[in-house]
C-alpha positions as CSV (number, residue, x, y, z in Angstrom):
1,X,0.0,0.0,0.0
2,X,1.3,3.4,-1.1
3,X,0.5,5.9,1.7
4,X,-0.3,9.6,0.3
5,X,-1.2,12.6,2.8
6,X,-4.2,14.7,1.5
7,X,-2.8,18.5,0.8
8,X,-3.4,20.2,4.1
9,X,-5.7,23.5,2.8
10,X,-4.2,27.0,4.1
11,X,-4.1,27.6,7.9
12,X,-6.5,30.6,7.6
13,X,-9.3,28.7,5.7
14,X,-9.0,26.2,8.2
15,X,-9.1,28.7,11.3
16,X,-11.9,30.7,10.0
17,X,-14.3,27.4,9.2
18,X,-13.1,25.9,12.6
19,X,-14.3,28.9,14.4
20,X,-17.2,30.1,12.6
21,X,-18.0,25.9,13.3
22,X,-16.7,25.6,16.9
23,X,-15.2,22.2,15.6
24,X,-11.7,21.2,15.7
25,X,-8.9,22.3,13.3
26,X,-8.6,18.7,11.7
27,X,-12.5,18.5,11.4
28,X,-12.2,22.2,9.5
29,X,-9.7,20.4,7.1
30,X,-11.8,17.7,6.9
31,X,-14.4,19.7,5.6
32,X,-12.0,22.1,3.1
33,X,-10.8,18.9,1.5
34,X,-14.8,18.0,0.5
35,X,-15.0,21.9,-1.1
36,X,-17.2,22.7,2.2
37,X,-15.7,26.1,2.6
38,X,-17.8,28.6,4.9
39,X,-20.7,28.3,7.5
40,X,-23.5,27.6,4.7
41,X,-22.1,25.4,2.8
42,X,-21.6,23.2,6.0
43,X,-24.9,23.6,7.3
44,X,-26.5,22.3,3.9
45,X,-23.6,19.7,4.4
46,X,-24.7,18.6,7.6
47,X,-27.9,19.4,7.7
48,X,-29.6,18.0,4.1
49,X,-33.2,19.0,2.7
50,X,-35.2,18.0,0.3
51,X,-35.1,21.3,-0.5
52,X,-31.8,21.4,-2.0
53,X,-32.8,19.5,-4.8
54,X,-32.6,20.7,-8.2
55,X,-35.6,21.7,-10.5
56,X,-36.2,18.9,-12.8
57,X,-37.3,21.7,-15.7
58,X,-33.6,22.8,-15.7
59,X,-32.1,19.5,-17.5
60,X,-32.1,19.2,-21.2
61,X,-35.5,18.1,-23.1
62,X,-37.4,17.7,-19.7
63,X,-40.3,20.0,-20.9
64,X,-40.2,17.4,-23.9
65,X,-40.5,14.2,-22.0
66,X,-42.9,15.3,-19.4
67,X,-45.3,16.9,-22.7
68,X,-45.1,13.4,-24.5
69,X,-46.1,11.9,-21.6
70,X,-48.8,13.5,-21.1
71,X,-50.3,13.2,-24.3
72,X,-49.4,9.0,-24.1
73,X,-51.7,9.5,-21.1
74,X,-54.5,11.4,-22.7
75,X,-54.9,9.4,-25.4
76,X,-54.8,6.3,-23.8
77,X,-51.1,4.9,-25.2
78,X,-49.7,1.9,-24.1
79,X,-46.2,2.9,-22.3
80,X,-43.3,0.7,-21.8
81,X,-41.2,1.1,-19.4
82,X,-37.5,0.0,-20.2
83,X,-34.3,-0.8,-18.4
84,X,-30.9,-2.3,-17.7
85,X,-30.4,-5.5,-16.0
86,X,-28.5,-4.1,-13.4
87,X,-29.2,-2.4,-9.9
88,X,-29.4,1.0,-11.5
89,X,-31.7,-0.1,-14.4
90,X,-34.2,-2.5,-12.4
91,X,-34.9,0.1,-9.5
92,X,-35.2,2.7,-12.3
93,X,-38.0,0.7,-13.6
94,X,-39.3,0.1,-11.0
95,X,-39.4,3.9,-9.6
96,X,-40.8,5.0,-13.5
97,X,-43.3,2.0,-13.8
98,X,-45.0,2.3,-10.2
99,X,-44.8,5.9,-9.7
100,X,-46.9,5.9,-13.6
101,X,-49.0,3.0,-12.6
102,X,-50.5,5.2,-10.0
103,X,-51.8,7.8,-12.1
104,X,-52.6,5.4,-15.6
105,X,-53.1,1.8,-16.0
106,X,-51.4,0.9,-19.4
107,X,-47.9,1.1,-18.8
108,X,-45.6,-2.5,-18.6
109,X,-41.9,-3.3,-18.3
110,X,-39.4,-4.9,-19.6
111,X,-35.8,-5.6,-19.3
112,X,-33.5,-7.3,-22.0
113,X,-32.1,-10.6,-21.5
114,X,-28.4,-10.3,-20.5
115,X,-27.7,-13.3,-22.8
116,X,-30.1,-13.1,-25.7
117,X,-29.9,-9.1,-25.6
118,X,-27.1,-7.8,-23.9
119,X,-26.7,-4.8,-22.7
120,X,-28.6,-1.4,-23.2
121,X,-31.6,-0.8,-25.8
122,X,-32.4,-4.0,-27.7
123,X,-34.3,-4.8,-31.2
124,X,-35.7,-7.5,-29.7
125,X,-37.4,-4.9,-26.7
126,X,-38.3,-2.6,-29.8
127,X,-39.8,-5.6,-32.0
128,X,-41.8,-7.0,-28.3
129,X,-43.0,-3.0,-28.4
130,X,-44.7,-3.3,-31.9
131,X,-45.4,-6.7,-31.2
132,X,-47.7,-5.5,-28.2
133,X,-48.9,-1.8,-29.7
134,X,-46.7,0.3,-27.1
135,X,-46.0,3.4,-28.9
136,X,-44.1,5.0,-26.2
137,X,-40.7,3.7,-24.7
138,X,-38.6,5.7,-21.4
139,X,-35.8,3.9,-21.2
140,X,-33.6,4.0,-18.1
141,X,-30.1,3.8,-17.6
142,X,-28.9,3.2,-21.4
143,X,-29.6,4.2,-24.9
144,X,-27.6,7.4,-25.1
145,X,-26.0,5.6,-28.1
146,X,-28.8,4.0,-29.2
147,X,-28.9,5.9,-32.5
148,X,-29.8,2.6,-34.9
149,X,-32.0,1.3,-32.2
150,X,-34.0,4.8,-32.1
151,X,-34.3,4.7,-35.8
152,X,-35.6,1.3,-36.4
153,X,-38.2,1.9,-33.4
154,X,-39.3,5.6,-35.2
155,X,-39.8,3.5,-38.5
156,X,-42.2,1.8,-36.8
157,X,-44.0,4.6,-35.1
158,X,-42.5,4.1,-31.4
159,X,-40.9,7.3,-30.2
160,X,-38.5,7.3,-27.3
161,X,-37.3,8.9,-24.1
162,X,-34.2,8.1,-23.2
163,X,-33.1,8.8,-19.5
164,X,-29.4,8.0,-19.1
165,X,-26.4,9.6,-17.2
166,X,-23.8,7.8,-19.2
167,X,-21.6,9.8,-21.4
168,X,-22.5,10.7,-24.9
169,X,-21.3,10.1,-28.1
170,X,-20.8,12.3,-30.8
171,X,-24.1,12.2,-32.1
172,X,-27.2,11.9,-29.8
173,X,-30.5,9.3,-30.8
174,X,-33.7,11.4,-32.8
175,X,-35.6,10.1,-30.2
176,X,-38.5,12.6,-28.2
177,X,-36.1,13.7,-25.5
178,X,-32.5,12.4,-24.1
179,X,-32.2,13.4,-21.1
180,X,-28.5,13.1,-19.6
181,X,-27.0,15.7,-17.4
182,X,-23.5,15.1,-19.5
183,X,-24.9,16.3,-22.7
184,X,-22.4,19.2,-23.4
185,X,-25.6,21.2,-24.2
186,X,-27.2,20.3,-20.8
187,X,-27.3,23.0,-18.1
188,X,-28.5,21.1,-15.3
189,X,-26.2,21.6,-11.9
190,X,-25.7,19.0,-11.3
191,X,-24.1,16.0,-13.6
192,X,-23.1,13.3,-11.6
193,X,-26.9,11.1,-11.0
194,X,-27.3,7.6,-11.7
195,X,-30.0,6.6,-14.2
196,X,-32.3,5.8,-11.2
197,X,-31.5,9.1,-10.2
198,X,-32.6,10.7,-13.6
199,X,-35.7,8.6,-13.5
200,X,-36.2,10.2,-10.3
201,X,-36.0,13.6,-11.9
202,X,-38.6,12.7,-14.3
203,X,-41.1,11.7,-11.8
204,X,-40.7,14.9,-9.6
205,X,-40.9,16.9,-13.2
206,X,-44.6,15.0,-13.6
207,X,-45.4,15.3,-10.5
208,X,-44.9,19.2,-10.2
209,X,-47.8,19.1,-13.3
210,X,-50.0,16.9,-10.3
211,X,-48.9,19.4,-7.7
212,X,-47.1,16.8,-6.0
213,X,-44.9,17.9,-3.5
214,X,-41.0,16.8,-3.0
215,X,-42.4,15.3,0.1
216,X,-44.8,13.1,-1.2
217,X,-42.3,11.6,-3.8
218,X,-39.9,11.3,-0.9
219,X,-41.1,7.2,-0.8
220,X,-39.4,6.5,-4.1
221,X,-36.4,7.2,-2.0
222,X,-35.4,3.9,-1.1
223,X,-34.5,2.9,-4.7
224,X,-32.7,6.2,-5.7
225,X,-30.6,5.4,-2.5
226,X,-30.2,1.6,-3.3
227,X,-29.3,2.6,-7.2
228,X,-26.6,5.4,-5.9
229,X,-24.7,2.9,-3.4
230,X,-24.5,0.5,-6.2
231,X,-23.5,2.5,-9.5
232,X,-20.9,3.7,-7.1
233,X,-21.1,7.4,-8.2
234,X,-20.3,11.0,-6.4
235,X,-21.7,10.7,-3.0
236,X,-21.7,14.5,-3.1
237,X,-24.7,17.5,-4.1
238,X,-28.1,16.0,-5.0
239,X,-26.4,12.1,-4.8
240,X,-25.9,13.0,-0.7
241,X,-29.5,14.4,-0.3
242,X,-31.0,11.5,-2.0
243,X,-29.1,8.9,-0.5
244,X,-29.6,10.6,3.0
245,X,-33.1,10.7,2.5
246,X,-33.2,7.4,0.9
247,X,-31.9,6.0,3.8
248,X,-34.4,7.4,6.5
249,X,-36.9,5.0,3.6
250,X,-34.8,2.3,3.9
251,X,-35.0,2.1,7.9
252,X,-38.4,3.3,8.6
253,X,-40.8,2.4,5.6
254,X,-38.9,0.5,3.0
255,X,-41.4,-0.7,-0.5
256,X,-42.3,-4.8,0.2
257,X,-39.2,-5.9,-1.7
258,X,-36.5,-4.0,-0.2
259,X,-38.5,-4.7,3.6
260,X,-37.9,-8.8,2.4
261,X,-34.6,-8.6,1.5
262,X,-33.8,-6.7,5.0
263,X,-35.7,-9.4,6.4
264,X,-33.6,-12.4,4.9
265,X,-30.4,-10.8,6.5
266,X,-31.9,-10.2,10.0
267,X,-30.0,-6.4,10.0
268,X,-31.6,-4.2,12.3
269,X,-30.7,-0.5,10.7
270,X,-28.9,-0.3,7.4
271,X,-26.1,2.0,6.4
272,X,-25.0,2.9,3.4
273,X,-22.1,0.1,2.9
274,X,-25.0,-2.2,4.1
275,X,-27.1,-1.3,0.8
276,X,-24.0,-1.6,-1.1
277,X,-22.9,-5.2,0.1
278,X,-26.2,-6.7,1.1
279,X,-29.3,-5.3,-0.8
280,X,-27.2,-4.7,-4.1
281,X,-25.7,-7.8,-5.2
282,X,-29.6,-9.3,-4.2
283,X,-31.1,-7.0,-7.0
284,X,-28.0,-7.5,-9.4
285,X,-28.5,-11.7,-8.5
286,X,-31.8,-11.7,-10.5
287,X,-30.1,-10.1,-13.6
288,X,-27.1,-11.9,-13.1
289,X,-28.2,-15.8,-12.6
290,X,-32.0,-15.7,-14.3
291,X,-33.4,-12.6,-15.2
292,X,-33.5,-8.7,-14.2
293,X,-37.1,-9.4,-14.6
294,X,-37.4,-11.1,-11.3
295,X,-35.9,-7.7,-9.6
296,X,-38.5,-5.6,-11.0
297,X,-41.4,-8.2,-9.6
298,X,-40.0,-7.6,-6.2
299,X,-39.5,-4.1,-5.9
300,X,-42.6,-3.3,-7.3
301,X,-44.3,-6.2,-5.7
302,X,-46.9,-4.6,-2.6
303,X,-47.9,-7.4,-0.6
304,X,-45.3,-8.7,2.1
305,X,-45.6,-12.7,1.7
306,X,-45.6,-12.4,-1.8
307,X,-41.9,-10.3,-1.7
308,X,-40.9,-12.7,0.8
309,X,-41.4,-15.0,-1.7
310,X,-39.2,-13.5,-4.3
311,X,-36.9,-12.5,-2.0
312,X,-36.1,-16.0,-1.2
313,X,-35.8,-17.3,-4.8
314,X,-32.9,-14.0,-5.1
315,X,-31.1,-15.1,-2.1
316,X,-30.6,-18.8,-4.1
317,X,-29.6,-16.9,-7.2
318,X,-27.2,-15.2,-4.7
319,X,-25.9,-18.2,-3.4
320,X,-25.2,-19.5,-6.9
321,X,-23.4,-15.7,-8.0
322,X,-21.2,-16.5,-5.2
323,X,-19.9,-20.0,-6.0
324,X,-19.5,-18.8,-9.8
325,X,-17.9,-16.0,-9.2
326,X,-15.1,-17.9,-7.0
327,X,-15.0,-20.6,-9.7
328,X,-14.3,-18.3,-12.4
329,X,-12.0,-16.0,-10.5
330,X,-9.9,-19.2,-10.3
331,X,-9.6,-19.7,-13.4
332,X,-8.9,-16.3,-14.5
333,X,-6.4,-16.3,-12.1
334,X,-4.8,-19.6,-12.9
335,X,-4.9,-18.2,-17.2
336,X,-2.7,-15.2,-15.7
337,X,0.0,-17.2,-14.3
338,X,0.4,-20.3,-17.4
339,X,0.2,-17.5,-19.5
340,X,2.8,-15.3,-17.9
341,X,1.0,-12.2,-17.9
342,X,2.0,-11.0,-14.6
343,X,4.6,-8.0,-15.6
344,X,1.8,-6.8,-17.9
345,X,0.1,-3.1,-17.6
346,X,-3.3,-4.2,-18.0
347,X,-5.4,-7.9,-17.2
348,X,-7.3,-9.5,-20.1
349,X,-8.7,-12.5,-20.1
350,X,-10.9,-14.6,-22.2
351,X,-12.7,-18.3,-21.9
352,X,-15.8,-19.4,-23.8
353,X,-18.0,-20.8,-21.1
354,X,-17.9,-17.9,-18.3
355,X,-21.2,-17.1,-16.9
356,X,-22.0,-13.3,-18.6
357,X,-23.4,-12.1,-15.4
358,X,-19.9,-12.3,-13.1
359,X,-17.5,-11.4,-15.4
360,X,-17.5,-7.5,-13.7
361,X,-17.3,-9.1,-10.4
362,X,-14.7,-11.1,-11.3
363,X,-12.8,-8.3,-13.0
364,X,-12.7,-6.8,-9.3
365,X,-10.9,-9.7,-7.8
366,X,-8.4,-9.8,-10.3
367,X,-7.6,-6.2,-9.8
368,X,-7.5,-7.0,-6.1
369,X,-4.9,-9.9,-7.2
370,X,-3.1,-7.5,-9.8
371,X,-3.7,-3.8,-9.6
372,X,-3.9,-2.9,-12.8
373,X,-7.1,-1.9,-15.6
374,X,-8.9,-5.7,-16.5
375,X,-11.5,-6.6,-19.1
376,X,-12.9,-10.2,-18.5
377,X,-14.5,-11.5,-22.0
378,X,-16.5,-14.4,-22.5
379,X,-18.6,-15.3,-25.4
380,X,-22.0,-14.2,-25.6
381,X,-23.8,-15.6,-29.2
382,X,-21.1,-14.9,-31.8
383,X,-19.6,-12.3,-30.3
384,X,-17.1,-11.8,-27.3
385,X,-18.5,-9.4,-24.3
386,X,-16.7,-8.2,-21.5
387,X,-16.7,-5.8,-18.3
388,X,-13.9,-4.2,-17.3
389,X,-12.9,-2.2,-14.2
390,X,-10.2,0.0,-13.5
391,X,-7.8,1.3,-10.8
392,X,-7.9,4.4,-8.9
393,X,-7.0,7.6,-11.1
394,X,-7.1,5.6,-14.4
395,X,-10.0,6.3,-17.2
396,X,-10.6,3.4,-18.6
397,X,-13.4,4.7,-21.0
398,X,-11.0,6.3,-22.6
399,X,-8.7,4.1,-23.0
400,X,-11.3,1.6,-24.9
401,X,-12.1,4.6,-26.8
402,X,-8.7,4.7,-27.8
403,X,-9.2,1.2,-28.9
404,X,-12.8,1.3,-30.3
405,X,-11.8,0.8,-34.2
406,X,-11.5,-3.1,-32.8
407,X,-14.8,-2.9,-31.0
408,X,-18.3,-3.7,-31.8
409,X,-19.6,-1.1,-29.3
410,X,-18.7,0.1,-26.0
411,X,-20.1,2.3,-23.2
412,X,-19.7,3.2,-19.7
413,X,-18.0,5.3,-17.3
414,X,-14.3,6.2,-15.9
415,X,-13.8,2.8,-13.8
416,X,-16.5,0.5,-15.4
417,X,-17.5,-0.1,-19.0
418,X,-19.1,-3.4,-20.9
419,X,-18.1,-3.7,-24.7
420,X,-18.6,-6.4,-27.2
421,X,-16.4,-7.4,-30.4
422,X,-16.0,-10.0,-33.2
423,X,-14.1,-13.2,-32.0
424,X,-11.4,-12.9,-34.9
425,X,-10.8,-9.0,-33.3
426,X,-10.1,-10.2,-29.5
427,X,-6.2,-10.8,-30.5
428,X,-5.5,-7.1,-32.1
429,X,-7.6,-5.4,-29.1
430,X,-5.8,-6.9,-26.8
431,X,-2.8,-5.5,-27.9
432,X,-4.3,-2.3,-28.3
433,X,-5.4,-2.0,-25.0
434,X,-2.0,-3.2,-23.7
435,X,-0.1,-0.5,-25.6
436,X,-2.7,2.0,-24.9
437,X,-2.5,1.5,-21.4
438,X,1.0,1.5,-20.8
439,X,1.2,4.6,-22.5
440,X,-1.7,6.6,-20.8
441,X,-1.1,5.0,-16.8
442,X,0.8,6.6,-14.4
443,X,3.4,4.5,-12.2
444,X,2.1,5.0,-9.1
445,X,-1.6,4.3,-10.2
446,X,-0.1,0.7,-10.2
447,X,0.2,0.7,-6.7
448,X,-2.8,0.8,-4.1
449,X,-3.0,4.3,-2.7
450,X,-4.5,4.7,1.0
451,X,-5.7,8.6,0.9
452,X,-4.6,9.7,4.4
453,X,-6.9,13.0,5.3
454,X,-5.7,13.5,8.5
455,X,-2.9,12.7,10.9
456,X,-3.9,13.0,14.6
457,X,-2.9,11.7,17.7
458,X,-5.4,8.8,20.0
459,X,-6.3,11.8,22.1
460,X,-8.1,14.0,20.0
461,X,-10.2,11.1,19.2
462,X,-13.3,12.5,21.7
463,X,-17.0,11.9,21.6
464,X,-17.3,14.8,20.1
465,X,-15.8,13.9,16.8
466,X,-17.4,10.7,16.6
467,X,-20.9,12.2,16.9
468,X,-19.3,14.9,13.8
469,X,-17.7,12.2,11.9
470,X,-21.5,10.8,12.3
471,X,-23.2,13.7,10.5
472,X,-20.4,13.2,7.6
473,X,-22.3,10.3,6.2
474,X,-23.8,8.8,3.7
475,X,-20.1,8.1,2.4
476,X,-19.5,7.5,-1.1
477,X,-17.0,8.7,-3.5
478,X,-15.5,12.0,-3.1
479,X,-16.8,12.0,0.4
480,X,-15.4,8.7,1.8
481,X,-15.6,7.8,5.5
482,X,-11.9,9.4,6.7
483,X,-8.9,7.9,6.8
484,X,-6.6,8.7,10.0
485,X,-3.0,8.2,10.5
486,X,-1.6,8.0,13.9
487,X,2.4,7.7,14.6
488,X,4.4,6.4,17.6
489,X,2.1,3.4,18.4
490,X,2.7,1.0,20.5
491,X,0.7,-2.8,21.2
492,X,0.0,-3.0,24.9
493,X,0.5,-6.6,24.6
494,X,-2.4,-7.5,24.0
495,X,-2.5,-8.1,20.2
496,X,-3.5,-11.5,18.6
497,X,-4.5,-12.8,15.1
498,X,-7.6,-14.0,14.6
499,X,-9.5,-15.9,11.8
500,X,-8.7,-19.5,10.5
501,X,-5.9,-18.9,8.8
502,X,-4.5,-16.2,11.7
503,X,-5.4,-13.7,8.4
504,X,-6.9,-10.8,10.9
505,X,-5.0,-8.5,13.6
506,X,-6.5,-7.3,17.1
507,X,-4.9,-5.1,19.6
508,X,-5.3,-2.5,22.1
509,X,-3.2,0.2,21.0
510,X,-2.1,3.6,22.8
511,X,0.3,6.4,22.0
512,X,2.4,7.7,25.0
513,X,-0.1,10.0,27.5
514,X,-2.6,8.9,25.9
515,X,-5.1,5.6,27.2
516,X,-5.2,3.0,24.8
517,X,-7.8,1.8,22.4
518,X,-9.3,-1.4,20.9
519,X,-8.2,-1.8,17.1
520,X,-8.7,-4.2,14.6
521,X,-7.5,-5.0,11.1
522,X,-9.0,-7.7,9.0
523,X,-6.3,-9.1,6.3
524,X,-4.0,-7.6,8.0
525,X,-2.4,-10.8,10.5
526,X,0.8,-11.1,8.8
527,X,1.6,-7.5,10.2
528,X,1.8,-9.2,13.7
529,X,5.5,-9.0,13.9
530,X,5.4,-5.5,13.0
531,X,3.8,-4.6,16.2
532,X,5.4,-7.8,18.3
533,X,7.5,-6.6,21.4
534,X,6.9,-2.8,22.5
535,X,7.9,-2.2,18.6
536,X,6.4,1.7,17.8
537,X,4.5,1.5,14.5
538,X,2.0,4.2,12.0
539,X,-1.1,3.1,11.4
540,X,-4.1,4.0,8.5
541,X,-7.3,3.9,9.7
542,X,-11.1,5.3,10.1
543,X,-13.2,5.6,13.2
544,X,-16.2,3.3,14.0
545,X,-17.6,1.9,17.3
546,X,-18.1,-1.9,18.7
547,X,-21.6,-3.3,20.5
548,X,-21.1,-5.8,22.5
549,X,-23.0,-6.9,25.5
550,X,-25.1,-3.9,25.0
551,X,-21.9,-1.4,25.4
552,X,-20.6,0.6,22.7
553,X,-17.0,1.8,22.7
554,X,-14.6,2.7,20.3
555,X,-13.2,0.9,17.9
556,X,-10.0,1.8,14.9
557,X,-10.3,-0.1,11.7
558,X,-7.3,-0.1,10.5
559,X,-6.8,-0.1,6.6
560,X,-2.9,-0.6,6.8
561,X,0.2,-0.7,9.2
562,X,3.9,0.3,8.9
563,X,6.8,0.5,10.6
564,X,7.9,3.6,12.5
């Protein structure tokens, strides 16, 4: 791990917000480092409102959608309602479809097969459309390159919104309205949503024409929040409100489905790294295993029994995510080493028979293996599909478009993307990507980084600052929980591995005048001799708090360790 110290902002900043916030210097920095600068920007920070959301009118083609809805409504269209297979796509059909299904009856869903389809906008979808007289499609979470798709559905009388946050191409579909807060001709403030998230945006925009407040939208909440801790984007601006509020949904009145899956984990109150590692990968299980279908069902399923019901069948299609994705991982794994690839820049691998709907997870676990940018293909009908994921720093997007003359089509964002090429192509993009990579990485982007904001000593560590850190949350990217770093530590002798393989720390650590305090660090056992015999050592870690027996008390997670 490659230790870097956040830039410390200038000492006046820092005094005036500490002051102005009778807070501590470090929590002022804190602060500076998120672009939280004076008293009202922290107040909004710790204090979010539904308020602070954006109007919906200012994004691009808004007016449009909202108008063509209406007149689907008027004169009694049929509306579809269409999606990705992942987190993001499923609750955004499910927040479109049931928010529309309480104000007009004909409106249905559908999400594309992963394996028939693939990703995005499908002709299959269009041709089920025509098939079934819909002459409206919103679709959620793709087609902002679905210029052929647009036109075949147009030539056939089906017009389109298209509600996506990905980034554009060149050229932009002919379809009704696109909205996408990165169209370069797109004003909104804010650019950073998810497509749930722009789905969201579209009800509030309909409901405004109902006189619906904010407030009584706020239950759709639970899926925008569910859809933002999965797509991994900016917890920051309208993100933060959402989540926060979509959270407070979550613990107190969650929809059937979500209440089920809650239910099948026995978790008493969710955070938002609960959301991201147990409700998530339930939703994404449906579209992974069977069918994004079954995701939809239960999110927009009302009665209890019968989401308990579908939540069960998503925890087995869990179960069997789980065992695939170690299987393949293994294997991917196993191809790196016979193949020699270790001293490459980037990871790609290929076998026929892995299962489409791990292939992203399992390009994480090779990165955590090799930290470099990693595509996993497999072979999906004639072609060759694959997910990649990159490392911290590194734009992968680009670098695929860099390579794009080899692909069939591609899309995505900085650190995950899906493309899909010809099987006689795979060889020459390979290379490409290789050389592209090397080129365009950075040395130290090679390494893990641990982003340090803050180096303090054990006593400033006060109630106080943990009922702060508190209000900080929910933590996401570009407002991660904070990492501390604490020198001249010593073990008080207490320290032991834990786990079956001795693969996790625990100690009581203390600084000199300072009492100690409980500390543990999971993967981190071989760094036992480290701390072994009144040895002083740094450590990297955030701030969280242990129940047990009823008590809480205070409790270091430490994300690395290193000699002093």
């Amino acid at each position: 791990m490659r230790w870097s110290l956040k830039p410390k902002p200038a000492a006046d900043k820092i005094k005036h917000l500490a002051e102005a916030l009778n807070v501590e210097s470090f929590v002022a920095q804190l602060l500076i480092q998120r672009g939280i600068e004076t008293f009202d920007e922290a107040r909004d920070f710790f204090r979010p409102s539904l308020a602070h959301l954006h109007d919906p009118y200012l994004m691009k083609d808004m007016d449009k959608a909202v108008e063509r809805i209406e007149i689907a409504i008027a004169n009694n269209e049929n509306i579809l309602v269409f999606g990705d297979y992942d987190v993001d796509g499923t609750t955004a059909v499910s927040l479109v479809s049931s928010y529309l299904k309480m104000h007009y009856p004909n409106v249905a869903t559908y999400i594309p097969d992963r394996y028939a389809e693939g990703y995005g906008i499908s002709f299959m979808g269009i041709d089920f459309a025509d098939d079934n007289e819909f002459s409206l499609i919103i679709a959620l979470d793709c087609g902002i390159k679905s210029i052929e798709h647009v036109a075949y559905a147009k030539a056939k009388n089906i017009d389109f919104i298209i509600c996506d946050h990905h980034r554009p191409g060149a050229t932009l579909p002919d379809a009704i309205a696109v909205l996408d807060p990165k169209r370069s001709d797109c004003s909104y403030p804010y650019d950073e949503l998810c497509g749930c998230g722009v789905g969201f945006k579209l009800i509030q925009a309909l409901g405004q024409n109902r006189n619906e407040t904010i407030e009584d939208l706020a239950p759709f909440l639970d899926l925008v929040a569910t859809a933002i801790a999965a797509d991994i984007v900016p917890m920051t601006g309208e993100n933060r409100v959402l989540a926060y509020f979509g959270l407070q949904v979550i613990n107190s009145n969650p929809r059937p489905g979500i209440k089920a899956l809650i239910h099948q984990v026995k978790k008493k109150t969710l955070e938002i790294t609960d959301v991201v590692f147990i409700i998530a990968p339930r939703i994404n299980a449906a579209g992974r295993i069977k069918h994004g279908n079954h995701a939809v069902e239960l999110l927009t399923e009302f009665d209890f029994e019968q989401a308990q019901q579908f939540a069960s069948e998503i925890e087995k299609y869990n179960a069997d995510r789980k065992d695939l994705d170690k299987l393949i991982t293994k294997e991917a794994l196993s191809q790196i080493i016979d193949n020699e690839e270790e001293e490459r820049f980037s990871t790609v691998v290929f076998q026929h028979d892995w299962h489409k709907g791990v292939i992203g997870i399992v390009a994480s676990r090779l990165i955590e293996n090799y930290y470099r940018p990693t595509l996993v293909f497999t072979q999906s009908g004639d072609k060759y599909a694959a997910s990649a994921r990159s490392v911290k720093g590194f734009d992968v997007y680009n670098a695929l478009e860099a390579c794009s003359e080899h692909l069939e089509q591609f899309g995505g964002h900085m650190y995950a993307a899906g493309m899909t090429l010809n099987p006689e192509k795979y060889l020459d993009f390979k290379n490409a990507f290789e050389i592209e990579v090397e080129k365009t990485i950075l040395p130290e982007m090679l390494q893990p980084e641990i982003e340090i904001d803050a180096a303090i000593d054990f006593n400033e560590i006060t109630p106080k600052l943990i009922r702060i850190l508190k209000q900080f949350e929910p933590f996401g990217p570009l407002n991660m929980t904070p990492i501390f770093m604490t020198s001249e530590v010593v073990d008080t002798g207490y320290a032991k591995t834990l786990g079956t393989a001795d693969e996790h720390l625990r100690l009581f650590a203390k600084q000199e005048n300072s009492s100690g305090v409980a500390a543990i660090g999971f993967g981190l056992g071989k760094k036992f001799n480290l701390i072994s015999q009144q040895k002083k050592f740094q450590i990297a870690y955030t701030i969280g708090e242990n129940e047990w027996n009823d008590k809480i008390s205070t409790q270091l997670m430490l994300k690395d360790i290193k000699a002093q």
